[in-house]
N, C-alpha and C positions, 0 to 999 in steps of 0.2 A: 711106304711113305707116300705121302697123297701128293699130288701135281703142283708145282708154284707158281702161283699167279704170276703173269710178266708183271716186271714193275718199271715204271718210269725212268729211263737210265740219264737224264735230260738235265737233272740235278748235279750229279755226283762226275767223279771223273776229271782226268785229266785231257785237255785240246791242246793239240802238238799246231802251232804258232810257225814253226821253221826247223832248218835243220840244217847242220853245219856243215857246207862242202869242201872246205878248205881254209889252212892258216891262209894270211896275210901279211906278210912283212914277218919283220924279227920281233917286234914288241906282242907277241902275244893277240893282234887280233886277228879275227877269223870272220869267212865269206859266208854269208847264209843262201840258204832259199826260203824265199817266204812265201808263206801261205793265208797270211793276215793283209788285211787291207790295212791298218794302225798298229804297225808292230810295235813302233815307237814310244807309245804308251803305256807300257810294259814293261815294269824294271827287274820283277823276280823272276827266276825260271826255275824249272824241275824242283819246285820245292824247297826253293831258296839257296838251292847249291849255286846257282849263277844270276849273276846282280849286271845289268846294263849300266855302264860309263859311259858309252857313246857309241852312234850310227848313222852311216852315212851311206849313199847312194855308191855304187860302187858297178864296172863293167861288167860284172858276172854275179850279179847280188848285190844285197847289204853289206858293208863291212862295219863288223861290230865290234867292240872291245867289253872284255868282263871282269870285273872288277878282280876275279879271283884266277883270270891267266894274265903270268906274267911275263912268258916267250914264248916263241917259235914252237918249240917240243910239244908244252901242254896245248898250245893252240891246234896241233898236228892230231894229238890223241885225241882230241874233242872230234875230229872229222866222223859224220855220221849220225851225231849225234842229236838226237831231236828235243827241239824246245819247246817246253810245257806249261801250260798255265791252269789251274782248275776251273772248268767250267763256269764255274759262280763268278770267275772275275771277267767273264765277257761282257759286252753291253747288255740290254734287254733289249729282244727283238718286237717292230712292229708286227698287226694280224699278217698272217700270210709269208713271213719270210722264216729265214729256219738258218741252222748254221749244219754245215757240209757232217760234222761230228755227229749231230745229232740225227743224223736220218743213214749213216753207216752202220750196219750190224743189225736196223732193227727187221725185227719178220715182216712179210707183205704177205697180205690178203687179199684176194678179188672181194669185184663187189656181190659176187652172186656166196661169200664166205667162205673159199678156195682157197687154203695155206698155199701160196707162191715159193716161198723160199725168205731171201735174206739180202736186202742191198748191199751192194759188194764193192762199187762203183760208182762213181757220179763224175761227169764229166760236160763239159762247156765247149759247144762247135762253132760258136759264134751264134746263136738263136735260143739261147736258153739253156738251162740244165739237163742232162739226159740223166736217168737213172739207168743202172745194170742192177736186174734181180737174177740172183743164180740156184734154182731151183736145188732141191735136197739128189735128185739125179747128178748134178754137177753143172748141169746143162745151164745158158743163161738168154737172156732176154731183156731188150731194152726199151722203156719207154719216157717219153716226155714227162720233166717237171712241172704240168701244166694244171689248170683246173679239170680241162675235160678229161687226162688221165687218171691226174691225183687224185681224189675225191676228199681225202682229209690223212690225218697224219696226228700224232702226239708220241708221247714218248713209248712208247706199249707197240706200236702196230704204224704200217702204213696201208692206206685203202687205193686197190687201184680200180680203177673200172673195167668191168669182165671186159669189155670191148677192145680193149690194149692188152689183152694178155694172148700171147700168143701158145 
């Protein structure tokens, strides 16, 4: 069977929005964590199994309510549970910015054409994005979301510059 082309995964797919740490009172609603900056704008999830009624700022999260829980118990069993939207229904990004989804899983390359491994990780220290790439060894290595690391990116591949690869 001959080799298959990577394909653009940028399209397709489901982006996990939040994910539900706990019920909230007796009426069935429950606490998120969010992972979107405009959750609120989003009324379907997982597929249309849950439908947003309403959200509100909350001590430890959002607390949200859904149309299809209607107490305590189903709110309870929802704990864990991560909310979906298919990729297609996110904004469109200006040049240069990217969504956290879209650059997890994909292969990295140096620039001298060195397979790196797989981003595994992306995380925020207060100055920017950092990527973790975790080499086919297991081993991993971090470098800046930056231009002088990053050198480009699309759905297929990420390019890093031989110079940050450790």
């Amino acid at each position: 069977m001959p080799p298959q082309e990577p394909t653009d995964r940028r399209a397709d797919g489901n982006v996990t929005l939040a994910v539900v740490i706990g019920a909230h009172g007796v009426n069935g609603q429950v606490r998120l964590k969010v992972f979107a900056e405009d959750f609120g704008s989003y009324k379907s999830f997982n597929q249309g199994a849950l439908t947003l009624k309403s959200a509100q700022a909350g001590n430890n999260g959002l607390i949200v309510r859904f149309a299809e829980i209607a107490d305590r118990n189903a709110a309870e069993a929802l704990r864990g549970t991560e909310l979906t939207v298919p990729r297609s229904a996110l904004p469109p990004l200006a040049d240069g910015e990217y969504y956290h989804a879209d650059l997890l899983g994909l292969p990295a390359v140096s620039s001298d054409g060195e397979p790196l491994g797989t981003v595994v990780l992306i995380e925020n220290f207060g100055a920017g994005d950092v990527l973790e790439i975790e080499r086919p060894d297991g081993k991993r290595f971090m470098i800046p979301m930056n231009i002088d690391a990053v050198l480009g990116w699309d759905g297929v591949q990420l390019v890093v510059n031989a110079d940050f690869v450790e």
